[in-house]
C-alpha positions as protocol buffer text, in pm:
chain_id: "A"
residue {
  index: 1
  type: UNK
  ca { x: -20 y: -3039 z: 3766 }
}
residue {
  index: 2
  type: UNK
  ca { x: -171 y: -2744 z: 3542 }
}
residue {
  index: 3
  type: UNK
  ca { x: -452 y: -2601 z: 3523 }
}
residue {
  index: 4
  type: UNK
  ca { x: -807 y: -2687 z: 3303 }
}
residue {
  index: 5
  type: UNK
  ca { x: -636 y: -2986 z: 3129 }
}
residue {
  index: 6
  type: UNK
  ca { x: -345 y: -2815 z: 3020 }
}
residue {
  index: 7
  type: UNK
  ca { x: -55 y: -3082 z: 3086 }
}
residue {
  index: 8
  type: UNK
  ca { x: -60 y: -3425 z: 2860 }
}
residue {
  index: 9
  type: UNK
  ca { x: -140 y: -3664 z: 3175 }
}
residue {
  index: 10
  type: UNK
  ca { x: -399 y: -3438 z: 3310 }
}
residue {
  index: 11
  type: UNK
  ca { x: -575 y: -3522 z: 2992 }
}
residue {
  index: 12
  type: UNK
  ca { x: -504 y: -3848 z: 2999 }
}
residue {
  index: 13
  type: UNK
  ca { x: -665 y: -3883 z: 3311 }
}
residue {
  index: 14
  type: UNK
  ca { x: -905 y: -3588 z: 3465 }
}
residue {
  index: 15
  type: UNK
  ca { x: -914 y: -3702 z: 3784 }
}
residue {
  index: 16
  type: UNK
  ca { x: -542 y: -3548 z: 3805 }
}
residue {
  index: 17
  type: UNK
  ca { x: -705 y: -3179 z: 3645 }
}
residue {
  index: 18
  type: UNK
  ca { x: -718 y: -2874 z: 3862 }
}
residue {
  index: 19
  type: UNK
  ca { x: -949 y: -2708 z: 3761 }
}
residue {
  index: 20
  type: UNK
  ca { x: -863 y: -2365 z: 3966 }
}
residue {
  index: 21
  type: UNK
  ca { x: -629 y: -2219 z: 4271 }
}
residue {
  index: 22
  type: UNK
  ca { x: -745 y: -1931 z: 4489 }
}
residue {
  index: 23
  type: UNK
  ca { x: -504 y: -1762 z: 4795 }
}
residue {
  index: 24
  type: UNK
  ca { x: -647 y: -1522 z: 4940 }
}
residue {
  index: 25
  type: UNK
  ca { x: -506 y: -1296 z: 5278 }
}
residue {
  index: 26
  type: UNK
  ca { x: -818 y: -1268 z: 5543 }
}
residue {
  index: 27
  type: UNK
  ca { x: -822 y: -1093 z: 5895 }
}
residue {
  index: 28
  type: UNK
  ca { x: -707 y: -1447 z: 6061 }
}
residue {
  index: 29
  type: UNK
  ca { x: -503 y: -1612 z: 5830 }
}
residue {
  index: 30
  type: UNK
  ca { x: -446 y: -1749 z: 5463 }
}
residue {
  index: 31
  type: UNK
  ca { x: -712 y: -1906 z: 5297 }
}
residue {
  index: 32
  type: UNK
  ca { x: -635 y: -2132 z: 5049 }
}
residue {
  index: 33
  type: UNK
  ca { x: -871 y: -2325 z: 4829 }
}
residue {
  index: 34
  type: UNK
  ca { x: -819 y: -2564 z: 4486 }
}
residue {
  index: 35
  type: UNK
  ca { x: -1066 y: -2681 z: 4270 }
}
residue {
  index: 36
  type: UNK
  ca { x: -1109 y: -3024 z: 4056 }
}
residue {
  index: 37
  type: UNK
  ca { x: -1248 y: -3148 z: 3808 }
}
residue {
  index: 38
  type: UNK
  ca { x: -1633 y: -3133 z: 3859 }
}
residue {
  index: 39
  type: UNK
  ca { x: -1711 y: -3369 z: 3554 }
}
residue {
  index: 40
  type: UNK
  ca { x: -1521 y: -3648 z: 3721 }
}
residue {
  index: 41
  type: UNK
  ca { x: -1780 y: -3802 z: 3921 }
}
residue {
  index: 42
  type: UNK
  ca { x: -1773 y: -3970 z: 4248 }
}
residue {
  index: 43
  type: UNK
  ca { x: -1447 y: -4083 z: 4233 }
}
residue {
  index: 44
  type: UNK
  ca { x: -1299 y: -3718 z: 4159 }
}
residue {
  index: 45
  type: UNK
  ca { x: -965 y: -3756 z: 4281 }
}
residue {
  index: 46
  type: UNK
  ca { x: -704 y: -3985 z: 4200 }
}
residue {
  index: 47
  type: UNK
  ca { x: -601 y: -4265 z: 4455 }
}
residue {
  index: 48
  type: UNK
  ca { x: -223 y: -4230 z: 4359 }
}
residue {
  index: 49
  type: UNK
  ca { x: -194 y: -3792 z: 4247 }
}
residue {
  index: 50
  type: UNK
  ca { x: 18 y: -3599 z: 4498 }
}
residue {
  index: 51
  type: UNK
  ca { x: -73 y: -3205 z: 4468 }
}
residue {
  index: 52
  type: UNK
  ca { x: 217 y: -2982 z: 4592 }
}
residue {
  index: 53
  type: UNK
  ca { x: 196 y: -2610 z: 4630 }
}
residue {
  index: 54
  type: UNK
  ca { x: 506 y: -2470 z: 4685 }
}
residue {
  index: 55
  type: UNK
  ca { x: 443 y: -2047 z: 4773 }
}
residue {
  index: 56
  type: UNK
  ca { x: 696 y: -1796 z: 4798 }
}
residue {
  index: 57
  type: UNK
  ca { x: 664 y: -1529 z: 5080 }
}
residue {
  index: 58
  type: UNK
  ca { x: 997 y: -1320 z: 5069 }
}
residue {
  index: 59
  type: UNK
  ca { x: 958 y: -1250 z: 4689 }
}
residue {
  index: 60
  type: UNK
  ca { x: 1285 y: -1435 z: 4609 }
}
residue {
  index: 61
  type: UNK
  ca { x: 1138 y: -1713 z: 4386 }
}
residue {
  index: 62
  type: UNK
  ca { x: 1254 y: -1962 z: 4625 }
}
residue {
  index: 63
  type: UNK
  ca { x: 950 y: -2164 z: 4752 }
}
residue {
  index: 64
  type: UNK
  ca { x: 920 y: -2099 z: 5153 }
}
residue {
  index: 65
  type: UNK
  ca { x: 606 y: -2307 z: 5166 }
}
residue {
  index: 66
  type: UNK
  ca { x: 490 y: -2659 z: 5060 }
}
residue {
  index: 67
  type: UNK
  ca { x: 158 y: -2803 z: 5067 }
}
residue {
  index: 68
  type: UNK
  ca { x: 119 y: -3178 z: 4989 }
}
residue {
  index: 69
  type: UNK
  ca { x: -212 y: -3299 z: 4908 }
}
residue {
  index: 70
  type: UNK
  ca { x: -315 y: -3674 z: 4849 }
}
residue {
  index: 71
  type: UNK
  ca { x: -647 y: -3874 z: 4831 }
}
residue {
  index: 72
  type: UNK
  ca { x: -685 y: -4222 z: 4863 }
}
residue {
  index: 73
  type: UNK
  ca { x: -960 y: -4404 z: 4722 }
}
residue {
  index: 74
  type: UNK
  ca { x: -1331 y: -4321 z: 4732 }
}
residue {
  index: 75
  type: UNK
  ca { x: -1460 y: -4221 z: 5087 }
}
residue {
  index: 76
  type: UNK
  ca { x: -1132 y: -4244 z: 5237 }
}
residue {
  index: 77
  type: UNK
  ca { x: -972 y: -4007 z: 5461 }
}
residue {
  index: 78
  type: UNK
  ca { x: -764 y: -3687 z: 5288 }
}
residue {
  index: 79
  type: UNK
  ca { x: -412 y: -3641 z: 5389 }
}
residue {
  index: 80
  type: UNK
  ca { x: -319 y: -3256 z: 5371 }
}
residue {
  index: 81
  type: UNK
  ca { x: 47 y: -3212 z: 5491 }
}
residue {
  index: 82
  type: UNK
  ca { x: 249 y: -2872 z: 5561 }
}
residue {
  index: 83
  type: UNK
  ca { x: 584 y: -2729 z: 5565 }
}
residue {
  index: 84
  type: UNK
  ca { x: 704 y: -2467 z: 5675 }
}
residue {
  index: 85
  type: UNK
  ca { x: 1090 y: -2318 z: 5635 }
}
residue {
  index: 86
  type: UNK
  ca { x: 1196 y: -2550 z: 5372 }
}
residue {
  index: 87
  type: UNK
  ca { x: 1563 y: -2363 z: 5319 }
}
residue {
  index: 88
  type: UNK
  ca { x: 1682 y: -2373 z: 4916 }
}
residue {
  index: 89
  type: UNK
  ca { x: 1516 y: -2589 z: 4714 }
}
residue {
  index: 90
  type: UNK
  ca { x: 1654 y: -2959 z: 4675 }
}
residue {
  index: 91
  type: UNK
  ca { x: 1806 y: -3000 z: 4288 }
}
């Protein structure tokens, strides 16, 4: 998904809009930190999106990295899964 509304289904539905993405290198690790829609309300997130940031760390432009982010509904628990070493991308 794009940023500030820019894809057609974001707009369609804000709860899909990120709003910004900040990495940042620290003395202990990665920090990594996305932002959502604020004006969504309590029900921010969508029960059904699946975020997945795919990074790059040997400056090849093949992702190394994948973080895959869902939310259920309202007040349910966040699922936040990682991997690590994901060989050539699947086409």
């Amino acid at each position: 998904m794009s940023r500030h509304l820019d894809s057609p289904l974001a707009r369609q539905d804000p709860r899909l809009d990120i709003s910004d993405v900040y990495l940042s290198r620290g003395t202990g690790g990665t920090t990594f930190v996305i932002n959502v829609n604020p004006l969504s309300g309590a029900g921010a997130c969508h029960p059904e999106g699946v975020y997945e940031f795919k990074m790059d760390t040997e400056g090849d432009a093949v992702e190394d990295i994948m973080f895959r982010v869902t939310f259920g509904e309202h007040g349910a628990p966040r699922t936040v899964g990682g991997l690590g070493g994901l060989g050539p991308p699947k086409r």
